[in-house]
C-alpha positions as CSV (number, residue, x, y, z in Angstrom):
1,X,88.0,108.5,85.6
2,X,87.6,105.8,87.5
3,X,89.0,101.8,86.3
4,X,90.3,98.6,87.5
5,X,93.4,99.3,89.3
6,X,96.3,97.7,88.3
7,X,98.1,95.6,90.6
8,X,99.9,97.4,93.6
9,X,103.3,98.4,93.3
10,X,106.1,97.5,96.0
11,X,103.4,96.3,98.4
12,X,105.3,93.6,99.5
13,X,103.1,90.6,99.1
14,X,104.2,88.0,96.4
15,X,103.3,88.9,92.5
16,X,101.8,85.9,90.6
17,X,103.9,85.1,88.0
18,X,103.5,86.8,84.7
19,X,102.6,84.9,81.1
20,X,105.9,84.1,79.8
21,X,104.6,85.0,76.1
22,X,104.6,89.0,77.5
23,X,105.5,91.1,80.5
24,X,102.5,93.1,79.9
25,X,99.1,93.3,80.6
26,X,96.1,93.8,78.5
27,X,94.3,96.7,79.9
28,X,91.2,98.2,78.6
29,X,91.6,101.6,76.0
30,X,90.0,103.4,78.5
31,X,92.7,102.4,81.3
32,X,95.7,103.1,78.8
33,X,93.9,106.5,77.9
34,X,93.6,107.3,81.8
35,X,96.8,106.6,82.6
36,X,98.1,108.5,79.5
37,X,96.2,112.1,80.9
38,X,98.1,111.0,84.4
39,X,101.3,111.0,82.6
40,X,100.7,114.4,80.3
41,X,99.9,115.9,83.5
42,X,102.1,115.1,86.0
43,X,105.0,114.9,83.4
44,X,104.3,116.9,80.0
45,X,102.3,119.6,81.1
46,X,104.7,121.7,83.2
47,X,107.6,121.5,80.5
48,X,105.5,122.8,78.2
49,X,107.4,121.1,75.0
50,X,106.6,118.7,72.8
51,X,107.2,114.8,73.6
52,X,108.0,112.1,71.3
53,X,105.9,109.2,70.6
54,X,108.6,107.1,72.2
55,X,108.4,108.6,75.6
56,X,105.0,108.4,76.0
57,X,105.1,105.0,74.9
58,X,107.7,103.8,76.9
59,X,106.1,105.4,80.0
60,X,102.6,103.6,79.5
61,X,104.9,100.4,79.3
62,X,106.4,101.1,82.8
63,X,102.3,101.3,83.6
64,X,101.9,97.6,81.7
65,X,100.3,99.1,79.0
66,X,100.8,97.5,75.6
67,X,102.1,99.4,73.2
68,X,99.3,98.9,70.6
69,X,97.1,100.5,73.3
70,X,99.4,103.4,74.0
71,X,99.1,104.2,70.8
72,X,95.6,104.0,70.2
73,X,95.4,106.1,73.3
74,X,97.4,108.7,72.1
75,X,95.1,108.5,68.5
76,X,91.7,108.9,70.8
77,X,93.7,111.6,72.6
78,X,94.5,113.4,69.8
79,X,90.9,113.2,68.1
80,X,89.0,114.6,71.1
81,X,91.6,117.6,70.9
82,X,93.6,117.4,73.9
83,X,97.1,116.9,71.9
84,X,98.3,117.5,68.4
85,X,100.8,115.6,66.7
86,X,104.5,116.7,64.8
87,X,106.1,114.3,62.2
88,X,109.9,115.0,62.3
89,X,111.9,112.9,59.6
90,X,110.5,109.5,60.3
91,X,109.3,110.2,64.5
92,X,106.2,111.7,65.6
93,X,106.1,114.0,68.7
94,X,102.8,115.5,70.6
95,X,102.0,118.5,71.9
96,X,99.2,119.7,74.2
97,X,96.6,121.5,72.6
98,X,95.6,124.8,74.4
99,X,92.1,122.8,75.1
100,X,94.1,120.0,76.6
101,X,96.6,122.0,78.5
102,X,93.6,123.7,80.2
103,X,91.8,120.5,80.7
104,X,94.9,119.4,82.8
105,X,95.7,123.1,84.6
106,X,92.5,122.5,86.2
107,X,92.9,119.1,86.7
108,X,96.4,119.2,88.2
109,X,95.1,122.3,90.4
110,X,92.3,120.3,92.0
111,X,94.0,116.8,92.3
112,X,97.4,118.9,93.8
113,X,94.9,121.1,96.3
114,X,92.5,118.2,97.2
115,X,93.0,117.3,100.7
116,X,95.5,119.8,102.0
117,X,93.5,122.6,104.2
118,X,90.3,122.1,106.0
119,X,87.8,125.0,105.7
120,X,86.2,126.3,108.8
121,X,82.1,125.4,108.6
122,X,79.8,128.4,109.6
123,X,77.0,125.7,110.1
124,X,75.2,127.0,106.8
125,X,73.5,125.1,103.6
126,X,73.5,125.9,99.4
127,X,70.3,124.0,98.8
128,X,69.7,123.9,95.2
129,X,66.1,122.7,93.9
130,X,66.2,122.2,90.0
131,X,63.2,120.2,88.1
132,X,64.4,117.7,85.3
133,X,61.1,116.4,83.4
134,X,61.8,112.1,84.0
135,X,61.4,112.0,80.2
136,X,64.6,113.7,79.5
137,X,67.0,111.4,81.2
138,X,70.1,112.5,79.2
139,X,69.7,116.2,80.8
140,X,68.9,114.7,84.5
141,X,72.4,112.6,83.9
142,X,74.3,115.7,82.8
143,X,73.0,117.6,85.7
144,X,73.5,114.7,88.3
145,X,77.0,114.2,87.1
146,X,78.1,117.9,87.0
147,X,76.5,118.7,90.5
148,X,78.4,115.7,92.0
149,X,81.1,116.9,90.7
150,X,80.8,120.2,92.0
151,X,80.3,118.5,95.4
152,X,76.7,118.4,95.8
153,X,74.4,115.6,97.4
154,X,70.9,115.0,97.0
155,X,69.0,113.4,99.6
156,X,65.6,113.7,98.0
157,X,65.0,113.9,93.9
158,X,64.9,117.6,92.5
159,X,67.1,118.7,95.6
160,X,70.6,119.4,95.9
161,X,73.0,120.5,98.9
162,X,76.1,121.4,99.7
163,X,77.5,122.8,103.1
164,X,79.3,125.2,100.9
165,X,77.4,128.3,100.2
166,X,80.1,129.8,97.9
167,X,79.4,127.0,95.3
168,X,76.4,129.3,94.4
169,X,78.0,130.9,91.5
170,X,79.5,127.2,90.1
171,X,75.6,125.5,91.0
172,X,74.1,128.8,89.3
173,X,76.5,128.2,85.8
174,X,75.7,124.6,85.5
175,X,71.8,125.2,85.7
176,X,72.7,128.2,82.9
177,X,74.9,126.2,80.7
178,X,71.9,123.3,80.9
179,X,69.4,125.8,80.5
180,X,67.3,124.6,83.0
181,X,67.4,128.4,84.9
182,X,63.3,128.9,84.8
183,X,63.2,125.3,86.7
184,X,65.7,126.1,89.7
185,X,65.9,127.7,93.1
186,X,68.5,128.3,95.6
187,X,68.5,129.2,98.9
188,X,71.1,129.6,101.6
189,X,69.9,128.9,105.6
190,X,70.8,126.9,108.8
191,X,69.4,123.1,109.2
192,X,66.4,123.3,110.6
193,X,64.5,121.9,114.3
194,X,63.1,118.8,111.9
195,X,65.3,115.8,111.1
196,X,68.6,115.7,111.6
197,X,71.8,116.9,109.7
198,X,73.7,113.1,110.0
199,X,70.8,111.5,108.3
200,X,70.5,114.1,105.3
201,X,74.3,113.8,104.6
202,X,74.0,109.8,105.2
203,X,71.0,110.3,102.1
204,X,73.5,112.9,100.2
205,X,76.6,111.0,100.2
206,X,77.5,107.5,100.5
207,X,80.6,107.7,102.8
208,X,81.0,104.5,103.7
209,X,81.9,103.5,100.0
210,X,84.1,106.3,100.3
211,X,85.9,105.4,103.4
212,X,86.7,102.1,101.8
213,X,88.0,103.7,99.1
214,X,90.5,105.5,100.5
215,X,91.5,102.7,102.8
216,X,92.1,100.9,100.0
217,X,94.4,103.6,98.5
218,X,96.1,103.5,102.4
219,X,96.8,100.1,101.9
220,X,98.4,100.3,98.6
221,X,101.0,103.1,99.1
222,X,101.8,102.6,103.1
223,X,105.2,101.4,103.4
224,X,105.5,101.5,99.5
225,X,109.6,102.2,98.6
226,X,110.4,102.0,95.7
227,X,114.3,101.4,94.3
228,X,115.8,102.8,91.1
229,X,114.5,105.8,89.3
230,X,112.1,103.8,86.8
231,X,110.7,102.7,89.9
232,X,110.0,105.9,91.5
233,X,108.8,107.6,88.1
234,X,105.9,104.4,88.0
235,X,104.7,104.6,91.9
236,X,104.8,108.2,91.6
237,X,102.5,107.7,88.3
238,X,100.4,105.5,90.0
239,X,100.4,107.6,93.5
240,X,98.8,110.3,91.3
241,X,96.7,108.4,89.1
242,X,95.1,106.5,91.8
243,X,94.2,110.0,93.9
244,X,93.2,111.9,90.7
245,X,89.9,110.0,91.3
246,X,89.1,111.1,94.7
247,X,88.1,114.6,94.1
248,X,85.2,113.0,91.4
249,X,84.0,111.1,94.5
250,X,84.8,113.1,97.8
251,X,82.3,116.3,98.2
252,X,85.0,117.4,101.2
253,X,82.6,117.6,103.9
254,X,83.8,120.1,106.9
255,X,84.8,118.1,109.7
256,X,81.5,118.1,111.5
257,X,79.8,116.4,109.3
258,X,82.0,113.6,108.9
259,X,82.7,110.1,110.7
260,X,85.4,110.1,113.5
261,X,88.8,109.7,112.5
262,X,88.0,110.1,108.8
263,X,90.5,108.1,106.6
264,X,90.1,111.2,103.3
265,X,92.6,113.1,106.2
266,X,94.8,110.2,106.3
267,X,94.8,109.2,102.9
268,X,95.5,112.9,101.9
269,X,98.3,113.1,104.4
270,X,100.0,110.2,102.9
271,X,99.4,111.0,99.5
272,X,101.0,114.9,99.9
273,X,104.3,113.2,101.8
274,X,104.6,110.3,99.0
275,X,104.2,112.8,96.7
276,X,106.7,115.3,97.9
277,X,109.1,112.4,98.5
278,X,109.3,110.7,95.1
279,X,108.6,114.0,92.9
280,X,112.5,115.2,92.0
281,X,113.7,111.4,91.3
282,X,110.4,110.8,89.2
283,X,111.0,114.2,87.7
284,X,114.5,113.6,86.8
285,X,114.1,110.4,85.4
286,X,111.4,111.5,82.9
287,X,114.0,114.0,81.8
288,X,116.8,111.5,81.4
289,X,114.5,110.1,79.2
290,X,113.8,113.1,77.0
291,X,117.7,113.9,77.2
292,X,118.1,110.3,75.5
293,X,115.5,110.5,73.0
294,X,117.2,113.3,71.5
295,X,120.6,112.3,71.2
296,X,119.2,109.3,69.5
């Protein structure tokens, strides 16, 4: 899920000015579809009623989403089955599929969880080792991706680790649903006298890419306050959309494995408070806008 970020909001520093042909800018159909999932989730899903066209398109333009793109967004949307759409008189209004409502329960689950308690480490490894002929490079990209996402690193080819033995039953229905079974083994065990556990997790994960990631989500939404409820609803869009990436990239390493003062902590603490803070005036605005839609 991962695109250019728009510019940052309320930061402080001085906006160059915009075209004066359009207050908008172009951003790619796979931004405007992103941000549309951040929106059905943070906004759509716990209502659990449909949501006209002219919401959802008036909220991607608080996001500087064209309008052409918000709705082509809300076409790709609908054709990979995540919503479904309602024609009432001459309006159109979208519901989530029970597909996409799923898709974002899960979603909203991990991305609201992510960050919030730190597990205690018993100082034991998952190591996973799965064989992927290097002819059948679509299978070892599916695997790859799935694994990292399941918070796996792999310091050697054909070997995959996580300092989380409980993933076992996740690790063991990927390699099912793959059907790469007969070419995997697991094992769960203590690091060993060789080596050392700081360079197999510097081989695993690339951290440091990862610390300045979240320093660059510090950065954006420290001292961010916004002013009027349009402006809440779009931090608090962005606040989300921006962190909604993090558990794709962050395998949440117990504490001991990590560098000192570890800015995922920081950047977690400041996302939960921004989030807590700006979540009934967002809230309420999107149903002002919902309110108004239907009187008109």
């Amino acid at each position: 899920m991962a695109e250019p970020a728009p510019v940052p909001f309320g930061q402080g520093k001085q906006r160059a000015p915009r075209p004066s042909v359009s207050r908008r800018r172009e951003v790619s159909h796979a931004s405007a579809r992103s941000l549309l999932m951040t929106v059905l989730g943070e906004y759509v899903l716990p209502r659990d009623r449909p949501v006209w066209t002219s919401i959802l398109v008036e909220s991607l333009g608080m996001l500087d989403i064209e309008e052409k793109s918000a709705r082509q967004a809300l076409a790709r949307s609908a054709g990979e089955g995540w919503l479904v759409s309602e024609r009432v008189g001459r309006r159109v209004r979208w519901s989530l599929t029970p597909p996409g409502r799923r898709l974002l329960t899960e979603g909203a689950e991990r991305i609201y969880a992510f960050g919030r308690d730190a597990r205690v480490w018993e100082n034991r490894w998952l190591m996973l080792i799965v064989s992927v002929p290097e002819a059948k490079r679509d299978l070892r990209h599916r695997l790859r991706t799935r694994l990292t996402w399941a918070g796996f690193g792999s310091p050697v080819a054909g070997v995959w680790v996580s300092p989380d033995p409980s993933r076992e039953p996740e690790a063991q229905k990927i390699v099912a649903e793959l059907g790469l079974e007969a070419q995997a083994m697991s094992f769960t065990a203590e690091y060993g006298a060789i080596g050392d556990q700081e360079s197999m997790v510097a081989r695993s994960w690339d951290l440091s890419e990862l610390t300045d990631r979240y320093e660059d989500f510090i950065d954006r939404f420290t001292g961010v306050s916004p002013s009027g409820a349009q402006a809440v609803l779009r931090a608090q869009t962005e606040l989300v959309h921006e962190w909604r990436r993090f558990p794709f990239l962050d395998p949440q390493l117990p504490a001991e494995l990590l560098p000192p003062s570890w800015s995922g902590a920081k950047a977690a603490e400041l996302f939960h408070r921004k989030h807590v803070e700006w979540r009934p005036a967002a809230q309420a605005y999107w149903d002002e806008l919902t309110a108004n839609e239907e009187q008109a």
